[in-house]
C-alpha positions as MATLAB code, in Angstrom:
seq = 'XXXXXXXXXXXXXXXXXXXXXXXXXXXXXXXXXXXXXXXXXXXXXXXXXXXXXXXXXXXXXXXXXXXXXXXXXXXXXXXXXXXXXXXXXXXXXXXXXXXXXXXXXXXXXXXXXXXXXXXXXXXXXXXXXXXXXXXXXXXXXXXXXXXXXXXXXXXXXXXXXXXXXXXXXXXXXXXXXXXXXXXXXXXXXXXXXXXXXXXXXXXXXXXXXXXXXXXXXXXXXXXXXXXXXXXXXXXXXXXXXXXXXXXXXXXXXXXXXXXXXXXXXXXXXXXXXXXXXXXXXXXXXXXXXXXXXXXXXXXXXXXXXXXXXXXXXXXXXXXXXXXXXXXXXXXXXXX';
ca = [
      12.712   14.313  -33.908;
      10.812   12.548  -36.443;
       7.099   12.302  -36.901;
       7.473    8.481  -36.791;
       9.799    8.466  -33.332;
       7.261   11.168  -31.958;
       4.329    8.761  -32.843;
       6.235    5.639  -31.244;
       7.048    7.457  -28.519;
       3.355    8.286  -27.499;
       2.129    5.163  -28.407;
       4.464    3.749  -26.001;
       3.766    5.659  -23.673;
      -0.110    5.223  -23.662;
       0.669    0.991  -23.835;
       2.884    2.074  -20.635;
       0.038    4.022  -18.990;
      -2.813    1.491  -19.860;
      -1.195   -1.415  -18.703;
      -0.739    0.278  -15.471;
      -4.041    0.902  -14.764;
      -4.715   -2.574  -15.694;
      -2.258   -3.913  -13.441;
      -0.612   -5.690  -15.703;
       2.489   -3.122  -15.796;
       5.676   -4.957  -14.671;
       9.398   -4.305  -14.612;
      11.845   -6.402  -16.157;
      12.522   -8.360  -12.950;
       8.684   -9.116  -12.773;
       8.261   -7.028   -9.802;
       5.333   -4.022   -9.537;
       6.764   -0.707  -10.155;
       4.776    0.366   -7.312;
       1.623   -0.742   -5.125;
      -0.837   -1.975   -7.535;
      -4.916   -1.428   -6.714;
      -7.094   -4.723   -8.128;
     -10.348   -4.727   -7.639;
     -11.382   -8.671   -7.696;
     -14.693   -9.680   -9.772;
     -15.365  -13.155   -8.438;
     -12.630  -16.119   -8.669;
     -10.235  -16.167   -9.174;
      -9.076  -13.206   -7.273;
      -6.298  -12.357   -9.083;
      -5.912  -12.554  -12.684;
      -2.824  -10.955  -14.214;
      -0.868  -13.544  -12.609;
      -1.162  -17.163  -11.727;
      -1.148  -17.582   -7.949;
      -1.166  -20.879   -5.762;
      -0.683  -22.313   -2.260;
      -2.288  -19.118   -0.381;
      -1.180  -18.320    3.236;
      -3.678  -15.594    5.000;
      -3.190  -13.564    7.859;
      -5.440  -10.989    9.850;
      -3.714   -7.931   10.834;
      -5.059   -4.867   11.650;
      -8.144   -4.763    9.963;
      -6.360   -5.830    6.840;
      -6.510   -9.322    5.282;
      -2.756  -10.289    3.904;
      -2.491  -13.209    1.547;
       0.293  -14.431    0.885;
       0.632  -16.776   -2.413;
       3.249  -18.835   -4.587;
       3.668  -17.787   -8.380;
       3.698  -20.279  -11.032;
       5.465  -19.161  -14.113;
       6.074  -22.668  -16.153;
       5.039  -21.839  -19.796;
       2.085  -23.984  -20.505;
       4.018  -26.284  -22.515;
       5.575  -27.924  -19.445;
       3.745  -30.268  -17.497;
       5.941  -29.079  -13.978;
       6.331  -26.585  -11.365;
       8.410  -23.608  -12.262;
       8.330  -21.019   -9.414;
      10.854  -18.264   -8.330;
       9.121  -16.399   -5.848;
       6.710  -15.841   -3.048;
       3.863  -12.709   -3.847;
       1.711  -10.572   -1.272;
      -1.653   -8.983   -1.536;
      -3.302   -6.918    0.755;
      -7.526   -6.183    1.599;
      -9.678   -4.253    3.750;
     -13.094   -5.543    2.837;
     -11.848   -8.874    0.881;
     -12.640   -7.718   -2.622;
     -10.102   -4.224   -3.290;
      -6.762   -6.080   -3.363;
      -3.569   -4.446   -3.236;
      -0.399   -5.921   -4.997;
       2.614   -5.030   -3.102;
       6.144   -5.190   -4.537;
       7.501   -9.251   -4.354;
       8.692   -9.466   -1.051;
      10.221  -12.946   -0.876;
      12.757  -14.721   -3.582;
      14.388  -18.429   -3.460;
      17.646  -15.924   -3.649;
      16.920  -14.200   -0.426;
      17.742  -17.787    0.873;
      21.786  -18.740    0.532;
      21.194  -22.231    1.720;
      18.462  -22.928   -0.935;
      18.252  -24.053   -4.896;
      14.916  -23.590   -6.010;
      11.274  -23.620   -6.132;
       9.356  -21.368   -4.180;
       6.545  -23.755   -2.781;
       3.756  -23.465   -0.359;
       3.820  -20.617    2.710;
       2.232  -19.215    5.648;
       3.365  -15.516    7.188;
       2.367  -15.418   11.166;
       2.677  -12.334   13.777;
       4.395  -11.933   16.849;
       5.697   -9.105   19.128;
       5.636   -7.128   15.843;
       7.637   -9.250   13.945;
       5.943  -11.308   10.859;
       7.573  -14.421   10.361;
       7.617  -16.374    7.058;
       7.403  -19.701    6.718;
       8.621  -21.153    3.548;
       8.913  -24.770    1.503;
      11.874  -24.818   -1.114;
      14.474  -26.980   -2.314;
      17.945  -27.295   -0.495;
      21.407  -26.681   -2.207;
      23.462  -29.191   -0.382;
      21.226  -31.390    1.291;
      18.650  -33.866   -0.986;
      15.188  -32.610   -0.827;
      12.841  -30.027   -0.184;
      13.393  -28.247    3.320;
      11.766  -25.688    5.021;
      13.408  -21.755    5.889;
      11.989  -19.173    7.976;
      11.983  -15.380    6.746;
      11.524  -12.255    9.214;
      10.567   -8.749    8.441;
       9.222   -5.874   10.818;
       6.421   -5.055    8.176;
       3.644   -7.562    6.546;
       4.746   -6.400    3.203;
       8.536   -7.087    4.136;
      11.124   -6.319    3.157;
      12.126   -9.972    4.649;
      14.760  -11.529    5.037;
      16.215  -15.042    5.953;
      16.053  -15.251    9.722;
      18.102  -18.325   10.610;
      20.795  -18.422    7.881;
      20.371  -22.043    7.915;
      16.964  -24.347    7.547;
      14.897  -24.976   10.364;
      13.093  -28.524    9.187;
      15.502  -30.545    6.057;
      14.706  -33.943    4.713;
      17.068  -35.711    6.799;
      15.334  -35.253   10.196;
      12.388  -36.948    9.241;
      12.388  -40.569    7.439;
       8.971  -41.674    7.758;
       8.688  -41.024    4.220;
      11.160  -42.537    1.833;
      10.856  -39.890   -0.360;
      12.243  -35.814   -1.098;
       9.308  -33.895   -1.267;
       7.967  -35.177    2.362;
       8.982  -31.969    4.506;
       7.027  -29.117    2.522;
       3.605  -26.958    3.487;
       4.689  -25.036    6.477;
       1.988  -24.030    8.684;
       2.293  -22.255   12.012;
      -0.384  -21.905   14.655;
       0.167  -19.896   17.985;
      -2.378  -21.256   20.607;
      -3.872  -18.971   23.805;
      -1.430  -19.847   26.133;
       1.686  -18.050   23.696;
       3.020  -21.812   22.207;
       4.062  -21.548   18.614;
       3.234  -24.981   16.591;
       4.881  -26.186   13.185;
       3.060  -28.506   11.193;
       3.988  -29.672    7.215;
       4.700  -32.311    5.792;
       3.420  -34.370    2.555;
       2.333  -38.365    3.076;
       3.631  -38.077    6.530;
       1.809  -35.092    9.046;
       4.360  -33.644   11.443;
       4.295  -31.288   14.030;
       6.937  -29.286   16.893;
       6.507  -26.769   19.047;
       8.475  -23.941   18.407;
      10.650  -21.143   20.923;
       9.153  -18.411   21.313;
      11.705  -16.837   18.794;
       9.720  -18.488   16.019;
      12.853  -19.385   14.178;
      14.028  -23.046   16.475;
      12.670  -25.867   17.343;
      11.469  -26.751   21.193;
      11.275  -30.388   21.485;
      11.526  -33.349   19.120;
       9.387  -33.446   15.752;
       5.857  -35.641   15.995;
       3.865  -37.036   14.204;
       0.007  -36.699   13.477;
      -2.444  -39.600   13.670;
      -6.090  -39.908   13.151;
      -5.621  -38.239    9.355;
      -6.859  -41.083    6.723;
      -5.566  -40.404    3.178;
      -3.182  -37.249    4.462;
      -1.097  -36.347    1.510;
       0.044  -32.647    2.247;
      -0.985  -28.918    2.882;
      -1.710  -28.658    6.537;
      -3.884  -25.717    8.017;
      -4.436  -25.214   12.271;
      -6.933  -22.921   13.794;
      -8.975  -23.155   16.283;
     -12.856  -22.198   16.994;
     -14.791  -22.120   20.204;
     -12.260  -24.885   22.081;
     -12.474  -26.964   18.925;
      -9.113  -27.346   17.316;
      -9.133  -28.114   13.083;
      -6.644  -29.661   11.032;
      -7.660  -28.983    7.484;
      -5.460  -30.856    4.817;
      -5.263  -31.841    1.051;
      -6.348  -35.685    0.791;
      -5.232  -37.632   -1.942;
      -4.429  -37.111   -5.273;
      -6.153  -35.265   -6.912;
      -6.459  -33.723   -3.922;
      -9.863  -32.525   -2.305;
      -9.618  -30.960    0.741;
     -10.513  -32.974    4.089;
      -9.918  -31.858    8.157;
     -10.005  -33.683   11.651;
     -11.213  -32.223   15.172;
      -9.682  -32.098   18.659;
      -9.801  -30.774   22.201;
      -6.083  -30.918   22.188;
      -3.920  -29.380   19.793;
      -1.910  -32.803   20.046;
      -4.592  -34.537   18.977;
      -6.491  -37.247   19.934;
      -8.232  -36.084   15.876;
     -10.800  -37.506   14.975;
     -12.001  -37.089   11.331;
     -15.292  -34.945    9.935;
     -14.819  -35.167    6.251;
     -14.376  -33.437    3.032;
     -14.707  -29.638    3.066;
     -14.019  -28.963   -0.385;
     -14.206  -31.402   -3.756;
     -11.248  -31.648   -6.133;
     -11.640  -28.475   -8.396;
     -10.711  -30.831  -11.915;
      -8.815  -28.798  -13.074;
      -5.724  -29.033  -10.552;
      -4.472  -32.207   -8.895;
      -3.657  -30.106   -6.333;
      -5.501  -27.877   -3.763;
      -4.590  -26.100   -0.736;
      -6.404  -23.626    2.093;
      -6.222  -21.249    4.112;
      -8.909  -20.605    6.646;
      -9.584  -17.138    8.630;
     -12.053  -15.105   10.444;
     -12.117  -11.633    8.726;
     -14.571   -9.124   10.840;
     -17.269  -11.935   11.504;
     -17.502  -13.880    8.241;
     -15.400  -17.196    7.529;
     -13.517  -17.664    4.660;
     -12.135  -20.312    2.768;
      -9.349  -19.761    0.621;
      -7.940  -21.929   -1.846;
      -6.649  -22.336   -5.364;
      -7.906  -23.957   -8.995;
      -6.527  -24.403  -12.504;
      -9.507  -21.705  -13.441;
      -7.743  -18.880  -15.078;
      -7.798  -19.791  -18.756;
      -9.576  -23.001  -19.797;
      -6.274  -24.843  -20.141;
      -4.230  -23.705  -16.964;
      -4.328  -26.878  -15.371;
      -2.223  -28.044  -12.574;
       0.632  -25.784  -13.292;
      -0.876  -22.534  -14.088;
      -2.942  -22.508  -10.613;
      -5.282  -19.531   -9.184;
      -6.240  -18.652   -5.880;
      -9.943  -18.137   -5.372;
     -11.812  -17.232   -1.838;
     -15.328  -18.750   -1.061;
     -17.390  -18.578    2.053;
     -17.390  -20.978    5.383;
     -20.245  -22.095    7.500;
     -20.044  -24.257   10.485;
     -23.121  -26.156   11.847;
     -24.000  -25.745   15.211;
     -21.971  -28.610   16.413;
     -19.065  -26.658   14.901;
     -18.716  -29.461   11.996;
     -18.176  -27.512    8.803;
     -20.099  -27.604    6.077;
     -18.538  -28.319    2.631;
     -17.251  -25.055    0.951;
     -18.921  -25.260   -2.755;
     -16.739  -23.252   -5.406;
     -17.955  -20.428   -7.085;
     -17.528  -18.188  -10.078;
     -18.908  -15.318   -8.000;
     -16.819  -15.625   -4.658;
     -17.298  -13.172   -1.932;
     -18.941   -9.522   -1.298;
     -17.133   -6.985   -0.157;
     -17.319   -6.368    3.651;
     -17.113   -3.254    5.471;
];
């Protein structure tokens, strides 16, 4: 071998290793060659990749968030997004990168556009709730994925969507059935929410993957534009959703998962740099979080290049919630 190949080859090799440690390192098919180990340093959380839309779930003393992956180059002004991405976190700061367990092509049914998700639990199965663009019927839809681990592998559950545009006609537009959220309440019923301009909601069997009963629809949610969020606190049911456009993020409260809701306000202001917004809210070992995304990445990310970012929640005693103010410094890690 040459000197020159020999050099090359080593200098490859260190790029290789570096990058790896970075976590930067991908394969050609933009997966992780293995588990990658990031340790976040205030928001965003993650910042080899842009990341939108997160989904969180508490599972044995793990956090998983589950997030959408915007990949337009910055010269387009749209949405250009392939696949669904997972993280994992013990104390909210050390994230974990696990190999892409979701693509638009694990779906036969579907065309494109891997939009807003939530992942859920039950009787050991982790079901994933997904918006995305239908092949043969006009407009977004929603699918349901199913795996045995948190990390997947998953795969399509029904073969078939469970919500498509066609079933609901409030809104005279494609993009109204998107932003699945499922909630499972005390007494074991499974709820679907979504929708955008139009709030709907059905229970679901207890196989997570059909419908029980007709569709409804929520009231008592001024200026409701999309990304709905359920859980509940100390009786007190909360419907957090993305108001407007740009979007800031409001909520209502009930005694009654089907409503009446009555509106509190804003919990979050519109970030500025993304017409868009959407939470996730959990209880991770006695703190509240509020987790979200922003266009904060690189000073010209914008709407299409978004970032998810986690900032604390506080409740006041009437269990009203104070307004989540965004910060560069996010959250501590928590044992």
């Amino acid at each position: 071998m040459s000197s020159l190949y020999l050099f090359s080859l080593k200098a490859s090799i260190l790029l290789g290793m570096a990058n790896l440690f970075n976590g930067s390192y991908t394969s050609k098919s933009h997966q992780p060659l293995s588990d990658t180990v990031i340790n976040a340093e205030g928001n965003p959380i993650i910042k080899h990749k842009y990341t939108a839309d997160p989904g969180a779930m508490v599972y044995k003393g793990k956090v998983y968030l589950y997030t959408g992956h915007d990949e337009a180059p910055k010269a387009q002004a749209r949405y250009v997004m392939h696949d669904w991405l997972c993280f994992s976190s013990p104390d909210m700061v050390t994230w974990t990168e696990h190999s892409i367990p979701l693509k638009v092509t694990d779906f036969a049914w579907a065309k494109d556009d891997a939009w807003a998700s939530q992942v859920i639990e039950r009787n050991g199965k982790f079901y994933w709730y997904v918006a995305i663009e239908h092949k043969t019927i006009h407009g977004k839809a929603i699918g349901v994925a199913v795996a045995d681990s948190p990390i997947g592998p998953f795969k399509d559950a029904r073969g078939s969507a469970i919500i498509t545009n066609d079933m609901t006609t409030e809104a005279k537009i494609s993009w109204d059935d998107i932003d699945p959220s499922v909630f499972i309440d005390d007494d074991g019923q499974a709820y679907l929410f979504w929708g955008n301009t139009t709030a709907h909601y059905a229970k679901l069997k207890s196989n997570m993957i059909e419908l029980d009963g007709p569709i409804k629809t929520v009231k008592g949610l001024p200026r409701y534009t999309e990304a709905p969020w359920i859980h509940k606190r100390n009786g007190w049911y909360y419907l957090s959703y993305a108001s407007e456009f740009p979007e800031k993020i409001c909520y209502a409260m009930s005694r009654n998962i089907n409503g009446p809701w009555q509106y509190k306000g804003i919990i979050n202001e519109i970030a500025g740099n993304s017409n868009t917004n959407h939470q996730a809210i959990i209880n991770f070992k006695g703190k509240d979080y509020f987790i979200y995304h922003n266009g904060a990445l690189t000073p010209d990310a914008g709407s299409y290049h978004r970032s998810v970012c986690i900032d604390y929640l506080y409740y006041n005693p009437d269990g009203t919630i104070k307004r989540v103010m965004m910060t560069t410094e996010g959250v501590k890690k928590v044992k």
